[in-house]
Every structure is written in structure tokens, then in C-alpha cells.
DRENDO-1510 file (C-alpha; in Angstrom, 1 decimal, always signed):
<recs>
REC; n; res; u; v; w
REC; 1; UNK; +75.7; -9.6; -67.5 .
REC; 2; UNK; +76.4; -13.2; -67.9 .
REC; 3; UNK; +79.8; -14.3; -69.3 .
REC; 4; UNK; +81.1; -17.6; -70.8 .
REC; 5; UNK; +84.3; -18.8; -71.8 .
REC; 6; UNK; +85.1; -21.5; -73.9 .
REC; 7; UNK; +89.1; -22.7; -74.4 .
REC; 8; UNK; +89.5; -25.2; -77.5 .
REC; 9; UNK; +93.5; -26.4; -77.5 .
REC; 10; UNK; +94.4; -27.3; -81.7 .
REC; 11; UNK; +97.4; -28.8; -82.5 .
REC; 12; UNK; +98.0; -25.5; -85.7 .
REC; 13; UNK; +100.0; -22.7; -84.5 .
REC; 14; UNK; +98.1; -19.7; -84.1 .
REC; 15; UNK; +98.8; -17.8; -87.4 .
REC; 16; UNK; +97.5; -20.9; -89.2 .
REC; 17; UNK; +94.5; -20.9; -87.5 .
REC; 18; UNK; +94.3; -17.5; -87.9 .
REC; 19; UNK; +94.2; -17.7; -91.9 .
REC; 20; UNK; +91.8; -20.6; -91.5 .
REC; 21; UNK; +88.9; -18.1; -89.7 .
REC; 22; UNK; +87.5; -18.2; -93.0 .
REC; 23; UNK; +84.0; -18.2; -94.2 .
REC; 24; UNK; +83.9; -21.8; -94.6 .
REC; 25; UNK; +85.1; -22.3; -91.0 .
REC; 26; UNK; +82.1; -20.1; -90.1 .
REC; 27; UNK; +79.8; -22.0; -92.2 .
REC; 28; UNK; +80.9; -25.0; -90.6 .
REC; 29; UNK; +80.6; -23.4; -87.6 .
REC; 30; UNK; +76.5; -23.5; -87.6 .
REC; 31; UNK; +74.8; -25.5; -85.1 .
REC; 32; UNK; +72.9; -28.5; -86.6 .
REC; 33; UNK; +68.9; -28.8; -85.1 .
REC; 34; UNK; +67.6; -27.8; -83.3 .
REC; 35; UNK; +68.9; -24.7; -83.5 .
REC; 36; UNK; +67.4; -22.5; -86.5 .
REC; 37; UNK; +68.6; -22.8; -89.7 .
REC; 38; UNK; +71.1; -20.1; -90.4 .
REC; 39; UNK; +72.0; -18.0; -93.9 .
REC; 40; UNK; +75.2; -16.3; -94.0 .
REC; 41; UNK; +74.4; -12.9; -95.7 .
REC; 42; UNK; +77.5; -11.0; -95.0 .
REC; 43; UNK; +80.7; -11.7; -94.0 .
REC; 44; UNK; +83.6; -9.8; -94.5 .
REC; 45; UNK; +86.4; -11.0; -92.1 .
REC; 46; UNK; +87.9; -10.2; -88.9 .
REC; 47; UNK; +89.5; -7.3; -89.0 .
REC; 48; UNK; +88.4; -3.9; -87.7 .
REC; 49; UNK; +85.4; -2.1; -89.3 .
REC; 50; UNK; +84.4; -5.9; -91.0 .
REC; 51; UNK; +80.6; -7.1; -90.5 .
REC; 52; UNK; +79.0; -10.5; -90.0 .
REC; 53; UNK; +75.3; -10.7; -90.9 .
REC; 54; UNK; +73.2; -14.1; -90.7 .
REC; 55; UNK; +69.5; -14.7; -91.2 .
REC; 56; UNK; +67.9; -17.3; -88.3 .
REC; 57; UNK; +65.2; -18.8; -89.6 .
REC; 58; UNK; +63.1; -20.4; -86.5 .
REC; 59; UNK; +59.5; -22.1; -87.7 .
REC; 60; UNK; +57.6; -19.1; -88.0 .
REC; 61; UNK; +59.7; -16.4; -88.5 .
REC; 62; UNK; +63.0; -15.2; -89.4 .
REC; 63; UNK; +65.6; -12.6; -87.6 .
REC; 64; UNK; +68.7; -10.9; -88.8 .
REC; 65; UNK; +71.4; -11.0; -86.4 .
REC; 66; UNK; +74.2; -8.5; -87.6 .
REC; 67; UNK; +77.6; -7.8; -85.8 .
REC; 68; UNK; +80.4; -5.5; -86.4 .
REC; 69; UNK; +84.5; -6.1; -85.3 .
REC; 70; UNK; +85.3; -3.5; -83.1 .
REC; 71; UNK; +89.0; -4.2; -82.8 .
REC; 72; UNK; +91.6; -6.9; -83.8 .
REC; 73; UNK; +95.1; -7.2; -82.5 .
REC; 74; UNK; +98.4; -9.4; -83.4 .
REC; 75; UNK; +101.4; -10.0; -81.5 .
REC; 76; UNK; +104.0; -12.1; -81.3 .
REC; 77; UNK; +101.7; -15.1; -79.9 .
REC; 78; UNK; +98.3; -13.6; -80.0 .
REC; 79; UNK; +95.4; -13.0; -82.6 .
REC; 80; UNK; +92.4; -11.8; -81.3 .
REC; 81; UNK; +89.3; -9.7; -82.6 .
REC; 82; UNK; +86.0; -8.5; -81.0 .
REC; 83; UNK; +82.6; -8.5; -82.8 .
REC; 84; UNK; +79.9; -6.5; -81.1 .
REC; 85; UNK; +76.1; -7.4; -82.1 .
REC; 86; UNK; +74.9; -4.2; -83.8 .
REC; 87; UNK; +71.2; -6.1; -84.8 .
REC; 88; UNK; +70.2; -8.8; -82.5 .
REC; 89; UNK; +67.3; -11.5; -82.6 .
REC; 90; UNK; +64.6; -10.4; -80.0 .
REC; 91; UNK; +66.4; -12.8; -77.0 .
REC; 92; UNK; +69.2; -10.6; -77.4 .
REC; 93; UNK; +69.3; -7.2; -75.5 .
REC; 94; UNK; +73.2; -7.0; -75.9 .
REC; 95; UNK; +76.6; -9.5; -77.2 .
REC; 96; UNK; +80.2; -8.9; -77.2 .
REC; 97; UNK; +82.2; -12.1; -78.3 .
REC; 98; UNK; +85.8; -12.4; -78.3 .
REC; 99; UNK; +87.9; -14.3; -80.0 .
REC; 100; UNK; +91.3; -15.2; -79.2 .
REC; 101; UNK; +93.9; -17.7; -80.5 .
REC; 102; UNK; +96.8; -17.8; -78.2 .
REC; 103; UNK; +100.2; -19.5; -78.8 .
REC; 104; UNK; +100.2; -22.7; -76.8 .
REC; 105; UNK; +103.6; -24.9; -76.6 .
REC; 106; UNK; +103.2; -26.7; -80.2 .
REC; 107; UNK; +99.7; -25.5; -81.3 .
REC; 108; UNK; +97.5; -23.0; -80.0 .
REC; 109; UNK; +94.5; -22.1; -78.1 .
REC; 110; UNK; +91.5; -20.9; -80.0 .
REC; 111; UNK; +88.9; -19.1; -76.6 .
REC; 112; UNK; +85.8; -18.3; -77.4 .
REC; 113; UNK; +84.7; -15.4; -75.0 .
REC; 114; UNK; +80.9; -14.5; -74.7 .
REC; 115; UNK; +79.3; -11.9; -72.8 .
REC; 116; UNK; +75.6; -11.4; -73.7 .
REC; 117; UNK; +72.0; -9.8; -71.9 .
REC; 118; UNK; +68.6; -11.0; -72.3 .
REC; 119; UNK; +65.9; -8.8; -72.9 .
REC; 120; UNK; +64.0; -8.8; -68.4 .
REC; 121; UNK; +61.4; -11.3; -69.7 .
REC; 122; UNK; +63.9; -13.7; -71.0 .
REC; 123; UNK; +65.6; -15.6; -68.2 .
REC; 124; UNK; +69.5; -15.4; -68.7 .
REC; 125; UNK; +70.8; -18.5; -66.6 .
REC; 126; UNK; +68.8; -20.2; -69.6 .
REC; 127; UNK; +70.1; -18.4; -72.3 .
REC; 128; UNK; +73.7; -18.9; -70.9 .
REC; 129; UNK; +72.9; -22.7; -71.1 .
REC; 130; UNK; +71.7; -22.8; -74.6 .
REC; 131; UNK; +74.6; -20.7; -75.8 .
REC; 132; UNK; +77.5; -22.4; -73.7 .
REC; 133; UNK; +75.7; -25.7; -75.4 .
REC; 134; UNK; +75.8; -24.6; -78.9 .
REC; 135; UNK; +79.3; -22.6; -78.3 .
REC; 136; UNK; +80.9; -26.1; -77.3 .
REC; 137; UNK; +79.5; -28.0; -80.4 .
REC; 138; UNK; +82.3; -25.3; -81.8 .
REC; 139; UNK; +85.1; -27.4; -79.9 .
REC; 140; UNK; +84.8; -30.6; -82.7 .
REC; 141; UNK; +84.7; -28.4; -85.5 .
REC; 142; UNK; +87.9; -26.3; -84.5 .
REC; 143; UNK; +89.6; -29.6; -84.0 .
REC; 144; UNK; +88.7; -31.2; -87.3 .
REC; 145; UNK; +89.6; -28.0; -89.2 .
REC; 146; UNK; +93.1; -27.5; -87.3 .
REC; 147; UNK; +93.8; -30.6; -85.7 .
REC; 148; UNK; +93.3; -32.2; -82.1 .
REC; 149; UNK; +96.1; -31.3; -79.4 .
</recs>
């Protein structure tokens, strides 16, 4: 399965950051065009048992992509959660994404950990492309929201 990782270093510790994954950080989060327009039509948080559901609207058609957080943990100088796509768009077979903001001398880390499959007609090295693209348009947005490092 193909796997990406992207590391963001913000100058917030990571328990503000934490209390800033809000849903205006996700709606900020969206990719401009030409990616689809997205609708946020759930989102519940980041905690255990919480779901995220969006609506992609490409030009002819739309596609509900729906995850669910599997697990969240805090420690001393971690905060991490995992969302697991439960309803993908059709290039999706399978997605895992883990998020992780690590303590990091004086701010943090926020990583951005993707693991994904394409459905066999969709070529994956592609897919990872268009993802690890979009995924690192994240890196500005993370900084403006929690300052640059």
C-alpha cells in the first residue's frame, strides 16, 4: 500500500495546536482548484468514535467521503488520533491517516501520515503524487494558523 508522510514544524506547543484542530482549521484546510470543491457535512472532532464527512463535488458528479477516528492518544509530549475512511470516493479502495503533533524543543511537530490503496484500475504512484501535492499545500496553512518555526 503506498504510504506518505508529511512533517510540518510550528512554532505552538503541541497542546495549543491541539485545541486549534478545529473545524475552521479543517475548513481552511481544503485544497483550492483544481481540486473539487469540498462541503464539510459532519465533523465532530478528533477523539475516538468522532466522524468526518465531506461532500466532493468534481464537474459532473458528487462523492461522499466519510471517515471515522479509530483511536486518539495524549501523553506528556504527544497528541495523536487516527481516522480510518469508512465511505470513500470511487479512487479510493482504502485510507488510514494519522495525525500526530509531537513536542519539538519550543513548538511542535504537526506529521501528517497517509497510507491509502487505489481501486487495480487506478494507478497508485499517481495517486500518491496528487495526494502528497495537495497534503503539502497543508504545510502553509498549519504555519499561518500556529506560527512558522
Amino acid at each position: 500500500m503506498p504510504q506518505f508522510r508529511i512533517v510540518t514544524p510550528v512554532a505552538k506547543n503541541f497542546l495549543e495546536v491541539k485545541h486549534g484542530f478545529t473545524q475552521e482549521l479543517f475548513l481552511t484546510l481544503n485544497p483550492p482548484p483544481p481540486f473539487p470543491k469540498v462541503d464539510l457535512l459532519r465533523f465532530d472532532g478528533c477523539v475516538t468514535g468522532d466522524v468526518v464527512q465531506l461532500k466532493l463535488h468534481f464537474p459532473f458528479f458528487s462523492q461522499v467521503w466519510e471517515s471515522k477516528i479509530v483511536s486518539h492518544t495524549l501523553t506528556n509530549d504527544l497528541w495523536q488520533f487516527i481516522d480510518v475512511g469508512s465511505k470513500l470516493p470511487f479512487f479510493l479502495k482504502s485510507w488510514q491517516h494519522i495525525h500526530s503533533v509531537e513536542s519539538c524543543g519550543k513548538g511542535s511537530k504537526i506529521i501528517d501520515d497517509i497510507t491509502f490503496e487505489t481501486p487495480w484500475w487506478i494507478p497508485a504512484f499517481l495517486m500518491a503524487l496528487l495526494l502528497k501535492y495537495q497534503f503539502g499545500l497543508r504545510t502553509s496553512v498549519y504555519q499561518h494558523f500556529f506560527g512558522k518555526l
